[in-house]
N, C-alpha and C positions, 0 to 999 in steps of 0.2 A: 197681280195686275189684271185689269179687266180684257176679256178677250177678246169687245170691240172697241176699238176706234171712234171716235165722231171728230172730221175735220172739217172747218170751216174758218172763215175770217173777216172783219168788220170790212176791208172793200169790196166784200161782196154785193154789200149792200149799199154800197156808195152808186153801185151801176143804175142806171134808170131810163127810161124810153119817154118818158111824158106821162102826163096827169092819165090816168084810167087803162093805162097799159095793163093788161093781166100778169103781166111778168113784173112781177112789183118786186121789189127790197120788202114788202110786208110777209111775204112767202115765205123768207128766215125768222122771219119774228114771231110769226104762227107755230112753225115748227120747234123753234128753242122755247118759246111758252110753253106751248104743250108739255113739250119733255121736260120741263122744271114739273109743271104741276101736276104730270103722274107720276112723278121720280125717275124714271127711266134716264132721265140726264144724269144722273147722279150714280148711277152703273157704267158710265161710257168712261175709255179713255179718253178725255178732251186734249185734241194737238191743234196747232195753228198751220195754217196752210204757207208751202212758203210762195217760192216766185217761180215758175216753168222757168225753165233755160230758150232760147230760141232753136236752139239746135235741137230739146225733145221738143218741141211743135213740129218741128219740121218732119218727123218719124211720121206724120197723118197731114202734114200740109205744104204745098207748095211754097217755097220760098219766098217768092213775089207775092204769095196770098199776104204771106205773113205780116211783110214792108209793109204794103197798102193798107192794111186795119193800119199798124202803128203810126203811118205817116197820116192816116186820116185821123186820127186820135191827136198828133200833134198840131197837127193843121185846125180841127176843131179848138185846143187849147188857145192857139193865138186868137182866133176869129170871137172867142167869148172875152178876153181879155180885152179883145179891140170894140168889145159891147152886142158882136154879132150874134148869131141864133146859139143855141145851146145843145144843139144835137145835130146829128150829122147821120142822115138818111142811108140806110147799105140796102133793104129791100124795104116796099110797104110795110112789113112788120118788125121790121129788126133797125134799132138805131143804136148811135153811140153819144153819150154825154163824155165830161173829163174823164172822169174814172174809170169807163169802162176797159181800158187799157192793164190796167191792176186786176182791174177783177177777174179778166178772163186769163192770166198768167196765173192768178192764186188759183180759178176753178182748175186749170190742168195740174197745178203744184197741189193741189191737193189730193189727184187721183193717184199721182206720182209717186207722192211723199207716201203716201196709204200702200200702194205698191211694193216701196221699199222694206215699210215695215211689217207686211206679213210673210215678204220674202226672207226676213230677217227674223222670222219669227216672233218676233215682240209682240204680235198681237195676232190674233189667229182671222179677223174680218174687220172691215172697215164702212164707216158711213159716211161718205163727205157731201154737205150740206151748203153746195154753192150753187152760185147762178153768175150770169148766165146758162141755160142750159147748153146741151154740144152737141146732142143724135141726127141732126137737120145738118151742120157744117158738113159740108163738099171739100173734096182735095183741095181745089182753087179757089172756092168760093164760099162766105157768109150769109146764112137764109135762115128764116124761122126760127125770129128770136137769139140764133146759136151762132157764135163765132168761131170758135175752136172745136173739135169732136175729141172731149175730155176723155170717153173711154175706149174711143179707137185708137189716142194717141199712145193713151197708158198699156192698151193689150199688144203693141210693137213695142212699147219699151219694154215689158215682162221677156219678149223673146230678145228682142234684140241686146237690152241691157244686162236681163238675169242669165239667159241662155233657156229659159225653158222651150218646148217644141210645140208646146199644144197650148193652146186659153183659149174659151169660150167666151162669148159675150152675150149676153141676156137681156133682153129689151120688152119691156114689158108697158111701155109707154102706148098711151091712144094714138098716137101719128109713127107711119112708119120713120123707123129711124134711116132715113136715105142717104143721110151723110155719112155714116159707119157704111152701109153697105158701100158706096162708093170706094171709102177708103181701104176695105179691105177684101173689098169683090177677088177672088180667085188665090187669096191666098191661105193655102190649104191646111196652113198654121193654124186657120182661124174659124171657131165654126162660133155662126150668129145664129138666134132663135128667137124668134119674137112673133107678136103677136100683134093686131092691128086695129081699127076700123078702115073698111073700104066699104065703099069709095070712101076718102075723106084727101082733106089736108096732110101729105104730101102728093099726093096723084099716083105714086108710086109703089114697087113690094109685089106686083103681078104679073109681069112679065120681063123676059131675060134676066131673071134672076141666076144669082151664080153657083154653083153647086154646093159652095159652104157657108149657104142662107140655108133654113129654117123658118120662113116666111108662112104666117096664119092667119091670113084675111078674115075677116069679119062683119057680119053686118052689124050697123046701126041698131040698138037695142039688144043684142047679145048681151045676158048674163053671165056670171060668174058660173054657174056649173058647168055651161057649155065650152067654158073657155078651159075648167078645169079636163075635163075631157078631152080639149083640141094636147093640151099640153102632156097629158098622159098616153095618147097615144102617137104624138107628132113627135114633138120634141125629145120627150124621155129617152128614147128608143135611139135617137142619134146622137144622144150627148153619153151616151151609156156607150156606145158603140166608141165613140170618138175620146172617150177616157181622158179630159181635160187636167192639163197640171196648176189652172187655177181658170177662174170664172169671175169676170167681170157685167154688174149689173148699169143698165141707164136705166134706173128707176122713175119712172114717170107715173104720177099718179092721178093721170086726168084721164083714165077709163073709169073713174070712178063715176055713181050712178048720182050723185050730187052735183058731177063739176059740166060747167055749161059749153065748157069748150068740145068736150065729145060727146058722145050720144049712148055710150056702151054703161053695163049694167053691175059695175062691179061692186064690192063691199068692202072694208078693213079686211074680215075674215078669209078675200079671197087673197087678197095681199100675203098677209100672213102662210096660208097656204101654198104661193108658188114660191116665196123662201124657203118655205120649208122644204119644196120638192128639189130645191134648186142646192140649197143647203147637205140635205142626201147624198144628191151627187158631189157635190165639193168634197164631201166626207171619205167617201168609198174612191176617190182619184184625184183630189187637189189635196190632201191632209187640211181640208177645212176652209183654206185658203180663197177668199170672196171681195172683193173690194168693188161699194156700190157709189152708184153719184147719183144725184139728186137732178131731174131731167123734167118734165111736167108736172103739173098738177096745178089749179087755181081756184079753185073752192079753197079759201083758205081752213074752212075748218076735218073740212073732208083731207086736205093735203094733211092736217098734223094728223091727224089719227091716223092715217092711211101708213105715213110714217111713222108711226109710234108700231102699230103691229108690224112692220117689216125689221124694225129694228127688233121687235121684241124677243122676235125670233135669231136673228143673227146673235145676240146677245145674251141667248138661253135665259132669260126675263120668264 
């Protein structure tokens, strides 16, 4: 059996924001082309994503958060039914069409489902391939793009559901991921490491940060080897110290040096290379153990490749 994963599911794609949105349903479509036409799809375990339960949302979200999407998901249903507008506004950058109600249940049921099964051993890493992205989602609240925070909810269910004591989460995304830190500011279960552009989009990631952040601010136009060196000597050092019993990635791939949404200098190979470092460590204290979600990226052609060496590596490709 192959010993990664790749999850994903057609309402992923059914989610959508309006004509020229960057957060498009083409972003899965780029990414499953690619991996047909290097082959690399064809080495993965392919599973389908299922449905989150409301009660694991609720491990990363306020309850009432939760109500309000679905009641506005249902309240948009009737209003396009009755011929009204077709999307329903949560911030300037973040809407919801029909569907978006599905999809954002499949992207947390697929970090879940990925979760279960390398705790189960059946597959040793996973790649789940969904959108909405979730690093921006807040305890109570939806921003940037993100409704649910897919890998903060899954690294409370690894503790809470598996019983394990330690997960890392790795955020490698251009915008700080402010929703995970929210969600799991101070609890000491959890250590986050990530890396940034600052200033940028979220505003956040440099001040009262919490002690089991790992936060790497960055300028605007920073390359890939300097970033490899923030993480060799920042990160390494407390994720080795902190001995994680499995590592959770928001892989975002809009630090890339192609995509227009950030300004930073990265490449495939740098990708490739902080799996691998990240991979190391899974090795020597999770037994391998990695489950990644698919969070930025909008250069579509820069997002599949970008994805293809991250996978290539979790999948010993």
């Amino acid at each position: 059996m192959p010993a990664t994963a790749y999850f994903t599911h057609p309402d992923c794609r059914k989610h959508e924001m309006g004509p020229g949105h960057p957060e498009c349903p083409e972003r899965l479509d780029a990414i499953e082309d690619w991996l047909l036409t290097t082959g690399v799809g064809d080495a993965l375990d392919r599973r389908e994503a299922p449905l989150a339960s409301l009660g694991d949302l609720e491990l990363g979200h306020d309850r009432m958060m939760i109500a309000a999407i679905r009641g506005l998901g249902d309240q948009l249903a009737d209003d396009v039914e009755a011929g009204g507008p077709r999307y329903a506004q949560l911030d300037p950058d973040t809407a919801m069409n029909v569907h978006t109600w599905n999809a954002v249940l499949r992207g947390a049921g697929a970090v879940l489902a990925a979760t279960d099964a390398v705790m189960a051993g059946e597959i040793e890493n996973a790649f789940c391939a969904v959108r909405p992205p979730g690093h921006h989602a807040c305890h109570d609240r939806a921003m940037g793009f993100c409704f649910f925070n897919n890998v903060a909810i899954a690294a409370k269910y690894a503790l809470e559901r598996h019983g394990l004591k330690r997960v890392a989460i790795i955020d490698f995304d251009v915008h700080h991921g402010n929703g995970t830190e929210d969600i799991i500011r101070g609890d000491e279960r959890i250590l986050m490491a990530s890396f940034f552009q600052h200033p940028f989009y979220p505003h956040s990631g440099t001040e009262g940060r919490a002690q089991n952040m790992v936060n790497i601010p960055v300028p605007a136009y920073t390359k890939g080897a300097v970033v490899r060196e923030l993480i060799e000597s920042l990160w390494i050092p407390r994720l080795e110290e902190f001995r994680p019993e499995m590592i959770f990635i928001s892989a975002g791939f809009d630090a890339h040096r192609d995509d227009d949404l950030g300004q930073l200098g990265l490449v495939e190979q740098d990708y490739a290379w902080i799996t691998q470092r990240i991979k190391d460590v899974a090795k020597r204290h999770a037994h391998g153990r990695i489950v990644s979600s698919l969070e930025g990226g909008y250069n579509l052609s820069a997002l599949a490749r970008s994805v293809e060496a991250h996978i290539r590596v979790l999948a010993d490709l």
